[in-house]
NULO-18758 format. One record per residue (C-alpha): x, y, z; residue number from 0; residue in one letter; chain. Coordinates in steps of 0.25 Angstrom, whole numbers, plus 5000, padded with zeros to 4 digits. Layout:
<pts>
  east  north    up  seq  type  mol
     X      Y     Z  NUM     A    A
...
</pts>
This chain:
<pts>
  east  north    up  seq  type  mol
  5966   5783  4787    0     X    A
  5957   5771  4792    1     X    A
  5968   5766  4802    2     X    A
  5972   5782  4807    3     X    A
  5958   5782  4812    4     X    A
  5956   5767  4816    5     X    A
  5969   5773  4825    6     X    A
  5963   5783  4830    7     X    A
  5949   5776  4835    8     X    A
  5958   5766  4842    9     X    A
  5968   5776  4847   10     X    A
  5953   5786  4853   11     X    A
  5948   5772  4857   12     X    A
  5959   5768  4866   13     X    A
  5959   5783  4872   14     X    A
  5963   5780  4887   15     X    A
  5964   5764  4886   16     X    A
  5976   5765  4896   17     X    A
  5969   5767  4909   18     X    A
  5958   5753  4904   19     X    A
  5965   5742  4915   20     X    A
  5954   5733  4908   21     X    A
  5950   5727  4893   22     X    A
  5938   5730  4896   23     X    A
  5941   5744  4902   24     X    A
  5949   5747  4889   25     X    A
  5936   5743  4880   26     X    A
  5925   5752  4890   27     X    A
  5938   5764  4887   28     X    A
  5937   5761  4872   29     X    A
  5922   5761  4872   30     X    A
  5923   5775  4879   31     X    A
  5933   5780  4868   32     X    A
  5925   5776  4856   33     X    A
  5912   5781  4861   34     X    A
  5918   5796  4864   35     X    A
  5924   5797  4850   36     X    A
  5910   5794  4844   37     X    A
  5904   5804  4852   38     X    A
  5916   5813  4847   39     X    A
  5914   5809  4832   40     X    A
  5899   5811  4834   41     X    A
  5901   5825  4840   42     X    A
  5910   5829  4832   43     X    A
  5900   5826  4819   44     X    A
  5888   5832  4826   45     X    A
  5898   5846  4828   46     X    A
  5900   5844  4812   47     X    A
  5886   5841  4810   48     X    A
  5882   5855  4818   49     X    A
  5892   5865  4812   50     X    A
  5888   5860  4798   51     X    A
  5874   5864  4803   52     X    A
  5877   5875  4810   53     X    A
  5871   5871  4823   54     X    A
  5883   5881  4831   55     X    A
  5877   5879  4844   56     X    A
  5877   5863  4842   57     X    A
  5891   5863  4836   58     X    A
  5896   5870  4848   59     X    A
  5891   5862  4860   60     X    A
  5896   5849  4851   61     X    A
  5908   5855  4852   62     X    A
  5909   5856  4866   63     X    A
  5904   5841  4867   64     X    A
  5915   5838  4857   65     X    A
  5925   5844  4867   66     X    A
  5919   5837  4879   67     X    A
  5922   5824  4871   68     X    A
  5934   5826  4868   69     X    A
  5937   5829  4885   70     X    A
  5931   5817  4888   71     X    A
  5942   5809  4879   72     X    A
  5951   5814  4888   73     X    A
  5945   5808  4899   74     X    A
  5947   5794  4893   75     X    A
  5961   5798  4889   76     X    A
  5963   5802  4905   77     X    A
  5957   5786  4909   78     X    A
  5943   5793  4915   79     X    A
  5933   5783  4907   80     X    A
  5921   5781  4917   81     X    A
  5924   5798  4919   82     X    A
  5923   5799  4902   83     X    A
  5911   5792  4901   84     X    A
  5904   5799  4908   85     X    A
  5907   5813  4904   86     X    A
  5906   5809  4889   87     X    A
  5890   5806  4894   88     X    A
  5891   5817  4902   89     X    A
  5896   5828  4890   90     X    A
  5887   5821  4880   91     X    A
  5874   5823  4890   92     X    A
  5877   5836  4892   93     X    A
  5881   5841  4878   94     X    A
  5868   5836  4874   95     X    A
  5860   5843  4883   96     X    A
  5868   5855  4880   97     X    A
  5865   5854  4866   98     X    A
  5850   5850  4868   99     X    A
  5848   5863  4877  100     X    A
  5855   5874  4867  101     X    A
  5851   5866  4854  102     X    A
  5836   5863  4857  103     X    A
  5828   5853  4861  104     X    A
  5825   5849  4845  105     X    A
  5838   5847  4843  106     X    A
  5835   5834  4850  107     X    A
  5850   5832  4854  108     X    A
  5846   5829  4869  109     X    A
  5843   5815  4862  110     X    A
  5857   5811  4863  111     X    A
  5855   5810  4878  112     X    A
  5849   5798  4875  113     X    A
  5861   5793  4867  114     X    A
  5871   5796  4877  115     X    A
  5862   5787  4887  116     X    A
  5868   5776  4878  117     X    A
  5881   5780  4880  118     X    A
  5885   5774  4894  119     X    A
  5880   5759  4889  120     X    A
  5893   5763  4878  121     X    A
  5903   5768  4889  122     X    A
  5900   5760  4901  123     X    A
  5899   5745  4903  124     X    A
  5887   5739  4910  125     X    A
  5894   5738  4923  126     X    A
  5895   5751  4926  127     X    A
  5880   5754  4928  128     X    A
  5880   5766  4935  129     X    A
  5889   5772  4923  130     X    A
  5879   5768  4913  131     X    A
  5867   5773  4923  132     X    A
  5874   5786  4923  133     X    A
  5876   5788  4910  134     X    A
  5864   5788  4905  135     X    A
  5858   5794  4916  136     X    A
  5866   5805  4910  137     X    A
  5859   5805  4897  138     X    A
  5845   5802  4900  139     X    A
  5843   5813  4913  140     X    A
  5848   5823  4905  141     X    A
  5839   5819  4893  142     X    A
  5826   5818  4903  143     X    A
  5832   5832  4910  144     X    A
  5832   5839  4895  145     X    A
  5819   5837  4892  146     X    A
  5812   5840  4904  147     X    A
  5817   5854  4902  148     X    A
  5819   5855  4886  149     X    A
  5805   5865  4885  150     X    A
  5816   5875  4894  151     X    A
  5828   5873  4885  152     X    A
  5824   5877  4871  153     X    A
  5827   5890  4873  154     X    A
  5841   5885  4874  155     X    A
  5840   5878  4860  156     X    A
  5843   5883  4845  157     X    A
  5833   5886  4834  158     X    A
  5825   5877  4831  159     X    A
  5829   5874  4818  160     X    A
  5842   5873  4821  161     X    A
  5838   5864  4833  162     X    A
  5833   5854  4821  163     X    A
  5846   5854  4814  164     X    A
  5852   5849  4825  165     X    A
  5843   5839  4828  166     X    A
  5844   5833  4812  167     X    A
  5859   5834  4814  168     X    A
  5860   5826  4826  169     X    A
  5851   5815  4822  170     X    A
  5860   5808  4814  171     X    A
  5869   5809  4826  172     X    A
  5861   5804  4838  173     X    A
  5858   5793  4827  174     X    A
  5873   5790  4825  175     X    A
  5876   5792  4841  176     X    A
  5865   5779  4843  177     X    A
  5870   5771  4833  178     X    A
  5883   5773  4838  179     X    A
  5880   5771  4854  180     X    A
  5872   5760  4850  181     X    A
  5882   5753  4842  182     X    A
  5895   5755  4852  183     X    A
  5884   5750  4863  184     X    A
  5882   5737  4855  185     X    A
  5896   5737  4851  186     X    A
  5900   5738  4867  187     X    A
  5890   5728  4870  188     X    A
  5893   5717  4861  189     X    A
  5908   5718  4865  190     X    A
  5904   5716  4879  191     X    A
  5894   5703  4875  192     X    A
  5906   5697  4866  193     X    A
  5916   5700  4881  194     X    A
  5907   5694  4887  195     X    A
  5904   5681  4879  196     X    A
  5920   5681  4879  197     X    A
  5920   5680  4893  198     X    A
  5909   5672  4892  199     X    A
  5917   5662  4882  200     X    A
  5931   5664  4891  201     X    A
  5923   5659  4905  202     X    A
  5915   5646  4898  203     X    A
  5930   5644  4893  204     X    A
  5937   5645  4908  205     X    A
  5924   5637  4912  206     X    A
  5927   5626  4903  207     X    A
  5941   5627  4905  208     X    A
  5942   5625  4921  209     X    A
  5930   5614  4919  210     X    A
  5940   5607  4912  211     X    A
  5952   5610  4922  212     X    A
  5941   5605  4932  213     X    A
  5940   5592  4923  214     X    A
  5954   5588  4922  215     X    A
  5958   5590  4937  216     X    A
  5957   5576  4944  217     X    A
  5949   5581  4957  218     X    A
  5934   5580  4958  219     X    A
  5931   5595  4955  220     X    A
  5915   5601  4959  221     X    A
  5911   5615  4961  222     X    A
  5899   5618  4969  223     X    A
  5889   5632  4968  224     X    A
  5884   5639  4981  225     X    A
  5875   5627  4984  226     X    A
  5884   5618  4982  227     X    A
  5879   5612  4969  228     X    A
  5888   5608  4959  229     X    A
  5892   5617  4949  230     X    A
  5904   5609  4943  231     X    A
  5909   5595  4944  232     X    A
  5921   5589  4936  233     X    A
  5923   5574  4931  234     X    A
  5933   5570  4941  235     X    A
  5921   5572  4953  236     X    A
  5912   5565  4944  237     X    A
  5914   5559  4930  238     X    A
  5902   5556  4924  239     X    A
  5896   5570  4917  240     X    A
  5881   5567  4917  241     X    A
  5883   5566  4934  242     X    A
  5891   5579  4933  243     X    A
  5882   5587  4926  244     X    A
  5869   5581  4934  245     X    A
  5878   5585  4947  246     X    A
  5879   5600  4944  247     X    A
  5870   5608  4952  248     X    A
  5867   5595  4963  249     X    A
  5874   5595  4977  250     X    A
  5880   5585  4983  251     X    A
  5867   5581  4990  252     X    A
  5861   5578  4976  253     X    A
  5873   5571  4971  254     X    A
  5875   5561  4983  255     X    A
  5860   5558  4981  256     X    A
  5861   5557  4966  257     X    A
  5870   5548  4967  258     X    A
  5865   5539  4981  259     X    A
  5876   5543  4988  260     X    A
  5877   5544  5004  261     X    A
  5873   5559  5006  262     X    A
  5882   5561  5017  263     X    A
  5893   5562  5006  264     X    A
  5885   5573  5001  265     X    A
  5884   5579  5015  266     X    A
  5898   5579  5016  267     X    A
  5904   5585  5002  268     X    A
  5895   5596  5006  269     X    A
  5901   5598  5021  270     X    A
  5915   5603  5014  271     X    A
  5907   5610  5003  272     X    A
  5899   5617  5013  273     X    A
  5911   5619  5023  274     X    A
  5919   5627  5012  275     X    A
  5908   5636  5009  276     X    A
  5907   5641  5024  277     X    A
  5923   5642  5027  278     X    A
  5925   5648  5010  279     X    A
  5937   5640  5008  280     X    A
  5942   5626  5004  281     X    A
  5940   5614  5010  282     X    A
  5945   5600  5009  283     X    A
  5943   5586  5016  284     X    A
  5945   5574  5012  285     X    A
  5936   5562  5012  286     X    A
  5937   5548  5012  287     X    A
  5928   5537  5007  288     X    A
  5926   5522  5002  289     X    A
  5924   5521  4986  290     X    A
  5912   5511  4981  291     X    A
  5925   5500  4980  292     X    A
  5928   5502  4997  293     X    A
  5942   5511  4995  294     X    A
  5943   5522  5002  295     X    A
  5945   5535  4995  296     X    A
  5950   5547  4999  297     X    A
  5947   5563  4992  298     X    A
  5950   5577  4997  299     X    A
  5938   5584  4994  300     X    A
  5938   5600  4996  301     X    A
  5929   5612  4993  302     X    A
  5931   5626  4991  303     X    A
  5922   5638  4987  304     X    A
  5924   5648  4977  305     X    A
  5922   5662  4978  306     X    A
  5922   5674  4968  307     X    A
  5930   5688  4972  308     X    A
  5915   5691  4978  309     X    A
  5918   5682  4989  310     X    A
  5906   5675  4982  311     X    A
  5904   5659  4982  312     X    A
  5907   5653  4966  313     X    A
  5908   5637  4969  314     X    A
  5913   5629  4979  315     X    A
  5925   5620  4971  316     X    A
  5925   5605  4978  317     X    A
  5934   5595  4975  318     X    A
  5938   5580  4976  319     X    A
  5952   5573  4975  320     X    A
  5954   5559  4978  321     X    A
  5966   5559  4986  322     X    A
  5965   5543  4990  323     X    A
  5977   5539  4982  324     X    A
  5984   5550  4990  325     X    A
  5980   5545  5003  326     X    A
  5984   5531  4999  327     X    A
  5996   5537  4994  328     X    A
  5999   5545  5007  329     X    A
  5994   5532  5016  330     X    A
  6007   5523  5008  331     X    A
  6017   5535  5010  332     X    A
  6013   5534  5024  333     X    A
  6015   5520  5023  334     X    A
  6029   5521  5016  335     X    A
  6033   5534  5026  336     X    A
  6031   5526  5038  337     X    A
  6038   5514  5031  338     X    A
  6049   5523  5030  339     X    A
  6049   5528  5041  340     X    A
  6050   5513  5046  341     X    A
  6062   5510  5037  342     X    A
  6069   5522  5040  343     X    A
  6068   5520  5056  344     X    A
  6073   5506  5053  345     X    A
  6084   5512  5045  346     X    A
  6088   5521  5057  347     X    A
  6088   5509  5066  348     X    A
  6096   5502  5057  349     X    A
  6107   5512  5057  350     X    A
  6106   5516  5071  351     X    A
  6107   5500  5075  352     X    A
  6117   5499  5062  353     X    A
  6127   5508  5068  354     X    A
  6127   5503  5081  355     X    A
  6128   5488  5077  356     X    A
  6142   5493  5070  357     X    A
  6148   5499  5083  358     X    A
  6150   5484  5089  359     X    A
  6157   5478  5077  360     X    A
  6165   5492  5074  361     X    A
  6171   5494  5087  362     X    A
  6173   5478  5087  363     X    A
  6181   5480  5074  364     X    A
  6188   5492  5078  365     X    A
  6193   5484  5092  366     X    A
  6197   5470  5085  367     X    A
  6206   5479  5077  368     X    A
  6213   5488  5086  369     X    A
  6212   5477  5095  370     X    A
  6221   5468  5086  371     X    A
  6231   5480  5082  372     X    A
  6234   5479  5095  373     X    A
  6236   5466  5099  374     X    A
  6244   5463  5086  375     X    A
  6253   5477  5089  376     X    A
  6267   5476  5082  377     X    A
  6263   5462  5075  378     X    A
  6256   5466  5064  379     X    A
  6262   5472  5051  380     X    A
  6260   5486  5046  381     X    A
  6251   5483  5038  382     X    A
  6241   5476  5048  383     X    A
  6240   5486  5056  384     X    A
  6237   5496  5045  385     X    A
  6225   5487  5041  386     X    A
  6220   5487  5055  387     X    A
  6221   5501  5054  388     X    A
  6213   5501  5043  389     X    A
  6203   5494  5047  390     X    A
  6201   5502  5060  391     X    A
  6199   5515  5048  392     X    A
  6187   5507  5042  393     X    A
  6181   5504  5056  394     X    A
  6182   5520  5060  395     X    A
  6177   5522  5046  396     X    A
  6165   5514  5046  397     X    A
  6163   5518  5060  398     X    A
  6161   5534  5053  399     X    A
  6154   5527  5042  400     X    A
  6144   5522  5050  401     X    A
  6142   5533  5059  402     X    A
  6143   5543  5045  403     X    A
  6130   5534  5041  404     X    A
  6121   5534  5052  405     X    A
  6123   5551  5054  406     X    A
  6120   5551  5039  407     X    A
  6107   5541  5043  408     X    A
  6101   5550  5053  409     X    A
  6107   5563  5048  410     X    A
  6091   5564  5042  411     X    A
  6083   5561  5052  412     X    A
  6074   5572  5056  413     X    A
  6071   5566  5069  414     X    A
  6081   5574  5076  415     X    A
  6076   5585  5086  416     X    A
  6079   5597  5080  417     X    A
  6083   5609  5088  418     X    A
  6087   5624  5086  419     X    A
  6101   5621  5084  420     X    A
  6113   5630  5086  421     X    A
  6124   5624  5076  422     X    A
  6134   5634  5082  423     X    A
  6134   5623  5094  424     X    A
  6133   5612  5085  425     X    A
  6145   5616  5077  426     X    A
  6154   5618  5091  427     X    A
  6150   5605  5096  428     X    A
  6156   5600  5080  429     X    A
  6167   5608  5083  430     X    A
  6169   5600  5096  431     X    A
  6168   5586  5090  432     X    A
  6177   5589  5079  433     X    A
  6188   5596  5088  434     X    A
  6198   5585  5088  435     X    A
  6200   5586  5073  436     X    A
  6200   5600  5073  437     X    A
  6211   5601  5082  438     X    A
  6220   5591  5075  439     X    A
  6216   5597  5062  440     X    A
  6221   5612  5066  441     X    A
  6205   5616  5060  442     X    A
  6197   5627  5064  443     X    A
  6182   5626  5064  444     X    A
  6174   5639  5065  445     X    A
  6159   5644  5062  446     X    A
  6151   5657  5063  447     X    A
  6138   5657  5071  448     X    A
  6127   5646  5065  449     X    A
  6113   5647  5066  450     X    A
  6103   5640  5075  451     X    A
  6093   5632  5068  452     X    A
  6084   5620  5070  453     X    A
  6090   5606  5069  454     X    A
  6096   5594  5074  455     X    A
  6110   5598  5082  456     X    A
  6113   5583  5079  457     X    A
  6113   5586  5064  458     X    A
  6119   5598  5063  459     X    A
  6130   5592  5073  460     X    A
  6131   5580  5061  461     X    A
  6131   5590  5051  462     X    A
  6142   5600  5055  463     X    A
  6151   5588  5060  464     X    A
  6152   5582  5048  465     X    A
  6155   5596  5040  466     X    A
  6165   5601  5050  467     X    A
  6172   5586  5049  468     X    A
  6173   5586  5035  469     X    A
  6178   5601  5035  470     X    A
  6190   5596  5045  471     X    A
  6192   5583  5039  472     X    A
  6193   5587  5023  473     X    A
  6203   5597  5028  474     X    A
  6218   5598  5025  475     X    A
  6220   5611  5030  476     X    A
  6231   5611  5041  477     X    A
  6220   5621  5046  478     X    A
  6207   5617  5043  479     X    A
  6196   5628  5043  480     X    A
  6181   5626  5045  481     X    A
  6170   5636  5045  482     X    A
  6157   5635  5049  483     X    A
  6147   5646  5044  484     X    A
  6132   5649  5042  485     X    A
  6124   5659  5033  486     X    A
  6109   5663  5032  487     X    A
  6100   5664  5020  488     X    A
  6084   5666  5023  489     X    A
  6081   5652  5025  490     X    A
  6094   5643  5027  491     X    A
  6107   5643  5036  492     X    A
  6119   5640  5027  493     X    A
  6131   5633  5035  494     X    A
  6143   5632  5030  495     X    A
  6154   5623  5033  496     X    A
  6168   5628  5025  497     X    A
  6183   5621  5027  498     X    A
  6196   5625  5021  499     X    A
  6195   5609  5017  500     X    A
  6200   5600  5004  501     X    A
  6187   5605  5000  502     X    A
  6178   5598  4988  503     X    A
  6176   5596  4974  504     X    A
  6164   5605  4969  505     X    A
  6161   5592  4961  506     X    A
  6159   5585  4974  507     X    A
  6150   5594  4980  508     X    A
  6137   5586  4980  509     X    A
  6142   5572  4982  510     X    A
  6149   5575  4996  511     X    A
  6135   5575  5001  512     X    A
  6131   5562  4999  513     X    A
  6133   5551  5008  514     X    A
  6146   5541  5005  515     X    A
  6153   5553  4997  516     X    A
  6166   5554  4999  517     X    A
  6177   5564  4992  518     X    A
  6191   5556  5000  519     X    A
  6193   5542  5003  520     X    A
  6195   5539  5018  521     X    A
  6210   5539  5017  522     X    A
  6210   5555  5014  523     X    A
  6199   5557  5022  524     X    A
  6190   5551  5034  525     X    A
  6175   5550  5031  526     X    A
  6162   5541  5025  527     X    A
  6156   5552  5016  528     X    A
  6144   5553  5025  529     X    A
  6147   5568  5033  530     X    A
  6141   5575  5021  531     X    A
  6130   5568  5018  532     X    A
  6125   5567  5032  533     X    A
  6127   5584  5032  534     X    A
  6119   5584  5019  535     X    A
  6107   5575  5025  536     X    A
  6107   5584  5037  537     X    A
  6106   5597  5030  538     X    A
  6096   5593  5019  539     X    A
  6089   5586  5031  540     X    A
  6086   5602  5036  541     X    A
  6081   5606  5024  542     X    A
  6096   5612  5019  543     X    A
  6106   5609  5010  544     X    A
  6121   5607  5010  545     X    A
  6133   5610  5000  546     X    A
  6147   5614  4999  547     X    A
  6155   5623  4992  548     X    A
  6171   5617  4990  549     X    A
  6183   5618  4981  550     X    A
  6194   5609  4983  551     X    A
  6206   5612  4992  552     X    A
  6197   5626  4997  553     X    A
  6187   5620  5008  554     X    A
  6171   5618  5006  555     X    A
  6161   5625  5012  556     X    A
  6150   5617  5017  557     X    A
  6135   5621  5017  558     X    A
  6123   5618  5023  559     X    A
  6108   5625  5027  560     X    A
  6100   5624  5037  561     X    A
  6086   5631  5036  562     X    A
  6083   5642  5045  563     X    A
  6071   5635  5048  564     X    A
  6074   5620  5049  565     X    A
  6061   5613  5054  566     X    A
  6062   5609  5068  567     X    A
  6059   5594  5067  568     X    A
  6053   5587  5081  569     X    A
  6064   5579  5085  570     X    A
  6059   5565  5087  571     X    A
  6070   5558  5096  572     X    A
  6084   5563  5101  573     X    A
  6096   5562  5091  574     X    A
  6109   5557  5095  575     X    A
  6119   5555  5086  576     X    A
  6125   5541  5085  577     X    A
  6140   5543  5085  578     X    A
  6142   5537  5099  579     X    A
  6141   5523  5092  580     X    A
  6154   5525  5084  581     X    A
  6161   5530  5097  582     X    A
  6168   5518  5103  583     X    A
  6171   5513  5087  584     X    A
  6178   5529  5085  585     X    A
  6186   5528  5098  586     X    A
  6189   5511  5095  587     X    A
  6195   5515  5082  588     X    A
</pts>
């Protein structure tokens, strides 16, 4: 029986809970609830009270007050809180009146205005004043109207004897309403003090918590108030505690002078301070300065306010991180990039000077030996004139060796003037060059229409060369097929190149870009296992990627992309590519 009704105050309490958004919405709605259900219970004991009596006329009008109860509960039950409150007032003000009018004045039941003046301390929180205000006005302008005209009214009113039944009746009750107003008052009251000492304990708890936060963070952390005192100082800015605590509520001024420091040091923390408070935002500088052993030190020092959503100034945060082992870190890096720099154009030189130094000595080999195979003509055996020919291959070879090398040397260079490049007349003027071995190879090399984009016509010139090439050479098709084709994605052009070639080995697929990797000998196949690689550097030098897809004996598809937006790079000095230094040695041999 004890949990049936415990149900059923919970289930009259939590009348209308689905329209609170709030906890503290849903605990103003229970309040609400609870407080019309003792009314109800009281009514509903004053109307037993008055038919054990016989009061008729009493019995009735609590009746109707029962009724308007029980109306107003639908109200809550509908969501209309702020509505319910103030009809609940409304209906108890006015059956009151009602029944101190056609009861009589003896009865004394217009005191209970002065109870229902305490109700909207109950129903509304503090915040809402005007509520609260109108509420009582509610009870107490009635209470003042009533007896200013009560010498009119009494002929309005029952006998008087019966008037004083109803009075001792209902003593009990206006004694049982206070106790019972005042107690939910106190209990409302002292729910709100223990809330707030919660929130209270929660907020010295974040407090402590950020202060720590500030404490383990290795930058010099102070917060100012509006006149630019200190509010807050970390270890970090000054490590002794008795100078911190003696530093909150000074200025920069008082701490400069404190400590016999040149005030102009003072003056300027203060500009930047003062600075971000006129523009509202964040501000940084940096400042330099000699420590008391004469090494200069470098901090990035900033400031920025805070505001509330009020727009309203809370602090001003300022902060100090010592960035001069960055500085000197930056100022090495320097040092190593320009030594780099320095290295790498000696390496170029090298190179450039390299291949030239080797036409001489190669074209001199290449001479002596064709030179002496034809003074020696039908003298020699068969096999001295096959080692001659031999070693006129490894001349040629080296030759492509060298000049495979120095492309793959400056295939990264990003001093070459980029321009927007139509690879359309890049990939003719390929066709043109390879045109000789096309012819004798029976090939056909096609393409679909390719994108303009921004780069160096020399690269991509160096780049479908070499991809064409391979599709011809590794070919032994009596009718070898090469198509060039490009897709789109949002970002990225994707040329492919694709061959009805000897294909590759899906194993292989990685290590045929790296320089020196090659799949034949020479004697199945001419090359130095640079082509790839140079491709490879090329591409990833645009920000792209390369790879292949191959079976054996079915062709390959190579892939590259080239960013729709490839960043136009300055050129720096003209690009020429250095193959004319090998020309003399090609045709010799």
């Amino acid at each position: 029986m004890f949990s049936f009704f415990t149900n059923l105050w919970r289930m009259i309490s939590y009348t209308g809970i689905r329209f609170a958004h709030t906890e503290r919405e849903k605990r103003e709605l229970i309040d609400l609830n609870r407080g019309l259900i003792i009314l109800l219970l009281i009514q509903v004991l004053s109307l037993a009270s008055h038919i054990a009596n016989g009061l008729h006329r009493s019995a009735l009008m609590t009746v109707v007050f029962i009724a308007g109860l029980a109306l107003i509960r639908l109200l809550v039950w509908k969501g209309h809180v702020n509505i319910a409150k103030i009809s609940s007032i409304t209906l108890i003000n006015y059956n009151t009146v009602s029944m101190a009018v056609f009861l009589g004045e003896h009865t004394h039941v217009i005191d209970f205005l002065l109870l229902t003046a305490l109700l909207p301390l109950y129903f509304f929180e503090m915040k809402n004043k005007r509520l609260i205000f109108c509420g009582v006005a509610l009870s107490i302008v009635p209470f003042a109207v009533y007896y200013f005209l009560s010498p009119y009214l009494s002929t309005y009113g029952v006998p008087i004897a019966e008037q004083l039944v109803v009075n001792k009746t209902t003593e009990p009750v206006k004694f049982f309403c206070l106790v019972v107003l005042l107690y939910l008052i106190y209990h409302k009251n002292s729910r709100y003090e223990r809330e707030a000492q919660e929130k209270e304990e929660q907020l010295i708890g974040q407090k402590k918590l950020y202060e720590r936060l500030l404490e383990q963070i290795p930058i010099d952390i102070v917060t100012f108030d509006k006149e630019l005192r200190y509010s807050y100082i970390n270890s970090a800015a000054i490590s002794d505690p008795v100078m911190r605590k003696w530093m909150i509520g000074k200025t920069n001024q008082d701490y400069f002078r404190e400590r016999g420091l040149n005030m102009n040091g003072a003056t300027e923390r203060d500009k930047i301070l003062h600075e971000a408070l006129e523009k509202g935002t964040a501000l940084q500088m940096e400042e330099s300065f000699l420590d008391r052993n004469g090494k200069l030190c470098h901090t990035l020092k900033g400031a920025s306010p805070i505001y509330n959503e009020n727009k309203e100034l809370l602090c001003l945060v300022g902060y100090s991180l010592d960035i001069t082992s960055m500085k000197e870190a930056d100022d090495q890096l320097k040092e190593y990039a320009q030594e780099l720099e320095r290295k790498n154009d000696d390496l170029k030189h090298f190179v450039h000077a390299t291949s030239h130094d080797l036409k001489s000595p190669l074209r001199n080999i290449t001479s002596y030996l064709q030179l002496l195979a034809r003074r020696n003509a039908g003298k020699l055996d068969e096999d001295s004139v096959s080692m001659i020919g031999h070693a006129i291959n490894s001349v040629k070879h080296l030759n492509q060796l060298i000049r495979d090398i120095y492309q793959y040397s400056v295939a990264d260079q990003n001093d070459k003037p980029t321009e927007l490049t139509n690879l359309n007349t890049v990939l003719e003027e390929v066709i043109k060059n390879a045109g000789d071995t096309i012819f004798k190879k029976n090939a056909a090399v096609q393409h679909s229409t390719l994108p303009k984009v921004y780069v160096a016509p020399a690269h991509m010139n160096m780049l479908l060369s070499n991809l064409v090439e391979n599709a011809l050479k590794y070919n032994k098709s009596p009718h070898p097929q090469v198509r060039v084709d490009c897709l789109e994605n949002e970002n990225d052009y994707i040329v492919s190149v694709a061959d009805n070639g000897i294909g590759i080995s899906e194993r292989y697929n990685k290590q045929i870009f790296e320089i020196f990797k090659r799949l034949h000998n020479a004697s199945q196949y001419e090359g130095t296992g640079v082509g790839l690689a140079i491709c490879n550097k090329i591409v990833g030098n645009y920000g792209g990627k390369m790879w292949v897809e191959s079976e054996l004996d079915k062709g390959s598809i190579f892939y590259f992309s080239l960013a729709k937006k490839t960043v136009d790079r300055k050129a720096t000095s003209d690009y020429k590519m250095e193959t004319e230094v090998f020309d003399e040695i090609a045709k010799a041999s």
